[in-house]
N, C-alpha and C positions, 0 to 999 in steps of 0.2 A: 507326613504333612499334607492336609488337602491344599485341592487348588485355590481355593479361596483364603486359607491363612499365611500362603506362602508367600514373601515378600515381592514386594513389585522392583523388577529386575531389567535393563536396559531401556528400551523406547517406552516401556509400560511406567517404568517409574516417576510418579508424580514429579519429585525434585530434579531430575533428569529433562524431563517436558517442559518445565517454566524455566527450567535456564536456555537448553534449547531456544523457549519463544523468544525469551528478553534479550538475548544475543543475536538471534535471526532478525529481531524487529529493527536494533540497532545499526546492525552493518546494510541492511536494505535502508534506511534512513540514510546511514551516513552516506552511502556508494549514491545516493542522489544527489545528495547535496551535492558531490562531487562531481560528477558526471554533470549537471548542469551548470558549473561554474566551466569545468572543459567546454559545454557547446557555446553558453554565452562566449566564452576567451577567443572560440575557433571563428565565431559567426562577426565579431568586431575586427578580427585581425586583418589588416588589409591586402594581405599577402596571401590570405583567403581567397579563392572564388567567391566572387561574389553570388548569390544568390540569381536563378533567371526572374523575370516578373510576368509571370505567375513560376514557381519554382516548379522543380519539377517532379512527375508523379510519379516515375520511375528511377529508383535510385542501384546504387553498388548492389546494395543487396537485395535478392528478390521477396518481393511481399510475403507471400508463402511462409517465407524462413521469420520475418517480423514478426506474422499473426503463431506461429508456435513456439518460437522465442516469447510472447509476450502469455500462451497460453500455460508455458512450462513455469514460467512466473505467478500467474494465478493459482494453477494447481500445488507448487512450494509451498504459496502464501499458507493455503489451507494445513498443510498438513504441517508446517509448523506454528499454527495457531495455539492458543490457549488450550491446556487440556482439557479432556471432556469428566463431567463431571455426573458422575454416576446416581448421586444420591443428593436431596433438598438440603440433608444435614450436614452435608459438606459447604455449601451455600451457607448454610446459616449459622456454622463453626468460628468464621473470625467476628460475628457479632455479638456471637453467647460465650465470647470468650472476653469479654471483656473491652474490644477494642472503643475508639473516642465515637460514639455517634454525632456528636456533633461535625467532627474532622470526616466523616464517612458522609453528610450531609455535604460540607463544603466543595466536598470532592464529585457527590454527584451534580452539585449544581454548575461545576463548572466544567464537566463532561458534558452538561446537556448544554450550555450555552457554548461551547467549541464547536460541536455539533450545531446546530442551530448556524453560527457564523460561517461554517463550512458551506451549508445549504446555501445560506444568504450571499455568499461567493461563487458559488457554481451558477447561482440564478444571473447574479451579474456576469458574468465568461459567457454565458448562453444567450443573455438580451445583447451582449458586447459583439460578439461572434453576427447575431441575424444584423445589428444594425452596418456592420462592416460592410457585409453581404451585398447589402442596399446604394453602400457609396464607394468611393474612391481608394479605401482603407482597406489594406491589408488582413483581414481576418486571421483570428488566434490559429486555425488550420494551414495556412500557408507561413505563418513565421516558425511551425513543427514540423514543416514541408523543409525549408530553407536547412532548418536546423539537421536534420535526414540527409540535405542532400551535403552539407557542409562536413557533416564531422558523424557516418554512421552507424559505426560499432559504437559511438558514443551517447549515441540518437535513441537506439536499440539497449543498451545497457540501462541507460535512463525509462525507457519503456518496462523492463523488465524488472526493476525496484518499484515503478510505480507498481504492477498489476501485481507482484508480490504481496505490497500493501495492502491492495484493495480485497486481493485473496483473503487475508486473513482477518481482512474488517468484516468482508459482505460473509465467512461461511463461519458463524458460532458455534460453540460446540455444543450438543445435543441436550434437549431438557432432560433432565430429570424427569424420572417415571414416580417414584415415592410420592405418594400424601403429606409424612409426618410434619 
């Protein structure tokens, strides 16, 4: 049997790789949602330290250990991303196969308007963030300071779901090389 007719077998197998993604995508969703609901709990609780004002910029853990915690997160994100797809007509198999264009329409338009809403939310955090900057108001970087210095394995877990996420938004799998 050559190597090209021979079944795809452990990390290579397609059904093996989309279950991988869709259960990695999950438990990094869920473990945020989690983990944020802990920092809010930790950061209201009065029994809590209070935050300093301005908080502070060294915490339990050294930065060092965050930025590779958060780099090992990124790099995961990637490799359990969507599989890579070798060929156009693998692309273009769930359309010539019958499935609802119309429902495939639906779905793109409201991919791209979540997107869109995403941007139009980071633009606000970003104008929110300089005007803080400007006045009396605690900016979004200091209440993730607070949050660090309050509760930081939990600070850092939540860092590490997010860059997970973003891992395997920002790196797609490879184009196809094919014409057909």
């Amino acid at each position: 049997m050559s190597a090209s007719t021979r079944p795809a077998t452990g990390l290579n197998d397609p059904g093996f790789r989309k279950w991988l993604s869709i259960i990695s995508l999950l438990a990094a969703a869920a473990m945020l949602v989690l983990v944020l609901f802990w920092i809010v709990a930790a950061t209201l609780n009065p029994s809590a330290a209070a935050c300093h004002n301005a908080p502070l910029r060294v915490t339990r853990v050294p930065q060092l250990m965050a930025v590779l915690i958060c780099v090992a997160g990124f790099v995961l994100g990637r490799f359990t991303a969507r599989p890579k797809v070798k060929l156009r007509s693998e692309l273009k198999a769930p359309v010539a196969s019958g499935t609802d264009p119309a429902g495939r329409l639906r779905l793109a338009v409201i991919m791209q308007a979540g997107l869109t809403g995403a941007l139009l939310f980071i633009a606000f955090l970003i104008a929110f963030e300089a005007i803080t900057l400007t006045s009396d108001v605690w900016p979004i970087t200091y209440y993730m300071r607070c949050a660090s210095e309050a509760t930081s394995w939990q600070a850092l877990t939540a860092a590490f779901a997010f860059c997970f996420l973003t891992g395997r938004w920002m790196w797609l799998p490879a184009t196809p090389e094919d014409n057909d």
